[in-house]
PANU-739158 format. One record per residue (C-alpha): x, y, z. Coordinates in steps of 0.05 Angstrom, whole numbers. Layout:
residues N
PT        X        Y        Z
PT        X        Y        Z
...
***
This chain:
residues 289
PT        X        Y        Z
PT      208     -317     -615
PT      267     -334     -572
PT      254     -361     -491
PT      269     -300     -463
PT      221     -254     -510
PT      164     -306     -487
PT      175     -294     -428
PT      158     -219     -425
PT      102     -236     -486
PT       37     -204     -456
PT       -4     -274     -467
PT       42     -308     -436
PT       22     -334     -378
PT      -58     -348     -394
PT      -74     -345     -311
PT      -48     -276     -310
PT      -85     -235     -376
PT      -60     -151     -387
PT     -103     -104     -358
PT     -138      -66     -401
PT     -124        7     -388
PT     -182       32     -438
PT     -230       -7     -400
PT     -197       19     -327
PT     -198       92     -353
PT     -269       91     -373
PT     -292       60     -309
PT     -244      115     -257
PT     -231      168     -294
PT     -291      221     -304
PT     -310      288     -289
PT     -305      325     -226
PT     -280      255     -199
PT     -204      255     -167
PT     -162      205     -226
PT     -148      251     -277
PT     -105      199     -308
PT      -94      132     -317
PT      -35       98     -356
PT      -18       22     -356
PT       62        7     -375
PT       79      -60     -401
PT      153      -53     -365
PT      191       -2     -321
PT      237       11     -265
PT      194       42     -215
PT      119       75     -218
PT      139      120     -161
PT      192      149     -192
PT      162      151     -262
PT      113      193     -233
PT      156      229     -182
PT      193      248     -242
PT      127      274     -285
PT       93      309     -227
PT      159      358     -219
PT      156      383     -291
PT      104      435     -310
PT       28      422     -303
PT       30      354     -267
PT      -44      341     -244
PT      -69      313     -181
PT      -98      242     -187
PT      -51      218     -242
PT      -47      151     -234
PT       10      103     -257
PT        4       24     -273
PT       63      -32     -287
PT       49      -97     -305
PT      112     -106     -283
PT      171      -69     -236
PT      237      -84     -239
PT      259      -45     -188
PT      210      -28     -140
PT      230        1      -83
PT      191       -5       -6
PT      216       25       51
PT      292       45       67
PT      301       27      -13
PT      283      -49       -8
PT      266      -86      -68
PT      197     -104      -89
PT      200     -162     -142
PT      151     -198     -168
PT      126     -237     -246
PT      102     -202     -284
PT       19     -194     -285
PT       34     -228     -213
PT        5     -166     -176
PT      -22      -87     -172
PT       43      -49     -181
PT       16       28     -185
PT       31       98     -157
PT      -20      157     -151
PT       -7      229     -148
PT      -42      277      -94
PT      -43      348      -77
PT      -74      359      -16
PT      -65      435      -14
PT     -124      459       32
PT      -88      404       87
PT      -37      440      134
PT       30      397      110
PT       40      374      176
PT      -24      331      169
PT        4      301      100
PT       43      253      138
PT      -27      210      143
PT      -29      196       75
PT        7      129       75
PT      -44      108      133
PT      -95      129       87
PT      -69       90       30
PT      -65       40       69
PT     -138       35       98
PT     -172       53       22
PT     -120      -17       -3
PT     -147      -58       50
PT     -224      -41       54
PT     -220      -42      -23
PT     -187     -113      -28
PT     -219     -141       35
PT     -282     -117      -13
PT     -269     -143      -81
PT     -224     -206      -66
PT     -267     -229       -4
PT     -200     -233       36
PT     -185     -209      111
PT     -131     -166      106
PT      -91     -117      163
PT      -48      -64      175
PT       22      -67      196
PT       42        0      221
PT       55       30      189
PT       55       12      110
PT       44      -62      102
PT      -14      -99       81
PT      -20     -175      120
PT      -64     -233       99
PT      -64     -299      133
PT      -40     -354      105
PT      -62     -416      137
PT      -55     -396      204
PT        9     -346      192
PT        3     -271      174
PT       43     -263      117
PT       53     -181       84
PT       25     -186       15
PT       34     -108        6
PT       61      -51       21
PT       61       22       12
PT      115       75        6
PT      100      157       -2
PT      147      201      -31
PT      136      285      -31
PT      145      311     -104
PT      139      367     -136
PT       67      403      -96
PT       48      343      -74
PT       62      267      -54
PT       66      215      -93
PT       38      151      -60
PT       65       73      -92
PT       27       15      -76
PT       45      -58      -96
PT        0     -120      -75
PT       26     -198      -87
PT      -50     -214     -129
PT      -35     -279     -162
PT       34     -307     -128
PT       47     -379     -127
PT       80     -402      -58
PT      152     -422     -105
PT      142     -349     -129
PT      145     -317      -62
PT      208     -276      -52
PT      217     -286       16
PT      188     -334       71
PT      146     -285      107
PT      113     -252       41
PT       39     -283       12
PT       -6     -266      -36
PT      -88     -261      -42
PT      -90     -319      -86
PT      -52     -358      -21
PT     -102     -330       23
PT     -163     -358      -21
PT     -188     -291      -58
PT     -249     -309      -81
PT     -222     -251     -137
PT     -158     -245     -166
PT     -178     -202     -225
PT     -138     -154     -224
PT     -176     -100     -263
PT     -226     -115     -210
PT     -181     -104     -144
PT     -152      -34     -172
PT     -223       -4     -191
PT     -247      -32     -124
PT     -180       -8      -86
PT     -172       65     -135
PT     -250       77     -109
PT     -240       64      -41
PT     -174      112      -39
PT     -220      171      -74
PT     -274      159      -23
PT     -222      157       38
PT     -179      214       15
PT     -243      261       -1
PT     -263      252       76
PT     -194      263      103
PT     -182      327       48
PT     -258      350       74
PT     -235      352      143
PT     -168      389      130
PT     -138      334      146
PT     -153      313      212
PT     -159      244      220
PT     -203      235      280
PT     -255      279      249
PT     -252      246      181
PT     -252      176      210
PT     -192      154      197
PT     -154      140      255
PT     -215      100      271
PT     -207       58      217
PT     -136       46      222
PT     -133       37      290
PT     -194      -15      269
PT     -152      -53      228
PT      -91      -52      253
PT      -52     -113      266
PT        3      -84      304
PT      -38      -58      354
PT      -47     -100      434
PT       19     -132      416
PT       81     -128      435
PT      135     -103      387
PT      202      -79      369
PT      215      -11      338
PT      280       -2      310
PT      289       62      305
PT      336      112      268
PT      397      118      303
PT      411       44      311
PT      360       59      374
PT      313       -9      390
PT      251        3      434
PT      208      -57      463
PT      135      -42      490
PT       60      -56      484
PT       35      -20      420
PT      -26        6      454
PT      -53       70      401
PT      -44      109      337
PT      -44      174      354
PT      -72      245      328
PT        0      248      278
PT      -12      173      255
PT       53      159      314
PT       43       96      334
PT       56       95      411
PT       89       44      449
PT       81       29      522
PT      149       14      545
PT      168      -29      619
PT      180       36      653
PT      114       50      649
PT      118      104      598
PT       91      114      526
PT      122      129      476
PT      100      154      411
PT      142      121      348
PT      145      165      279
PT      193      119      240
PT      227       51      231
PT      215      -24      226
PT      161      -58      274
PT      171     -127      291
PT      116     -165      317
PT      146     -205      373
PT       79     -235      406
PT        1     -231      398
PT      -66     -263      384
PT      -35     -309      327
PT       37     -312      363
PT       81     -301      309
PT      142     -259      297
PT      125     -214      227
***
């Protein structure tokens, strides 16, 4: 076995064992539940658009659901990278068809992605973690929030297909960029990962069958509640820079009916924000993020 065929050897690296998609698919995947179906890759480009790319041929089912052990080029928002070892982390991309929700309520789906990741993890790995709006998970690290996951929702064929990726077992020399942790930095008291996607995969069902119940409003289902609940960004002051080359500066004071999150600006107005980058510029822990 040559160096670079060990390192891709699935018993590799003893700390971080395969999944075991038989196990995963017997413990998610059952009748008149949402996962239809569950596959675990060794290797691949991207789970979003794996998937993206199976759910616009014929007869794609809702709840597919997509696993790497390892991405090579995962993409977050505006097409940045997502690296990591592999077995380092959930890297994993669902398919849903929410067709009784009026498509202009679909645009809540990445908030609700992200409140089933963090009340799943925060259940199964014992760790604190919050929403950035609006797609990043945050744990603290020491006494410094650091994004150990994020979330990125694509529309394909009837439906959306939603890619999450979570930093599980990182080491701090494995971190690809100074602001980024992992659980195992934030002292999980779990990083199993077979463990943190049934928990998180559960905790998505249970979330999206209250939001779909609701046709999709989010005050009714609970949602913006709970995002709003655990959302970092908001009673701080940020930056939004927004498409257009356009920065805004305010108070992030709500999360609004659409999931906009809404800035109160110097002026005196507010101002509701549908799209860019949100930099943290001050707040409880001080930080920039």
């Amino acid at each position: 076995m040559t160096p670079s065929d060990a390192a891709h050897n699935r018993w590799s690296d003893l700390d971080r064992p395969p999944l075991n998609a038989t196990a995963l698919r017997r413990a998610l995947v059952r009748p008149g539940g949402l996962w239809s179906s569950l596959d675990v890759v060794e290797r691949t480009g991207s789970t979003n658009s794996d998937l993206a790319a199976r759910a616009s041929g014929p007869g794609a089912a809702e709840g597919a659901v997509l696993v790497a052990e390892e991405q090579t080029a995962g993409r977050g928002r505006m097409d940045r990278n997502w690296s990591a070892p592999p077995r380092s982390g959930l890297f994993f991309s669902v398919y849903l068809t929410p067709s009784e929700v009026p498509v202009e309520r679909w645009g809540w789906l990445p908030l609700l992605a992200g409140v089933g990741a963090a009340t799943g993890l925060a259940r199964s790995a014992g760790v604190d973690l919050a929403l950035k709006w609006p797609n990043d998970l945050l744990v603290t690290v020491g006494d410094t929030e650091r994004k150990t996951g994020g979330i990125l929702a694509e529309r394909a064929g009837d439906g959306v297909v939603i890619g999450i990726g979570v930093n599980v077992s990182l080491r701090a020399a494995e971190l690809p960029a100074p602001h980024a942790g992992s659980l195992a930095l934030a002292d999980a008291v779990s990083t199993d990962r077979e463990t943190l996607l049934r928990a998180v995969l559960r905790s998505l069902e249970q979330w999206y069958g209250q939001w779909r119940e609701a046709k999709g409003d989010a005050a009714e289902s609970g949602l913006q509640a709970a995002y709003a609940a655990g959302c970092a960004t908001l009673d701080r002051t940020v930056r939004a820079e927004l498409p257009g080359d356009r920065t805004l500066v305010g108070e992030a004071v709500a999360i609004d009916g659409d999931g906009r999150l809404v800035l109160a600006t110097g002026d005196g107005l507010q101002e509701p924000v549908s799209a860019g980058d949100i930099v943290h510029l001050r707040g409880a822990q001080g930080g920039l993020t």
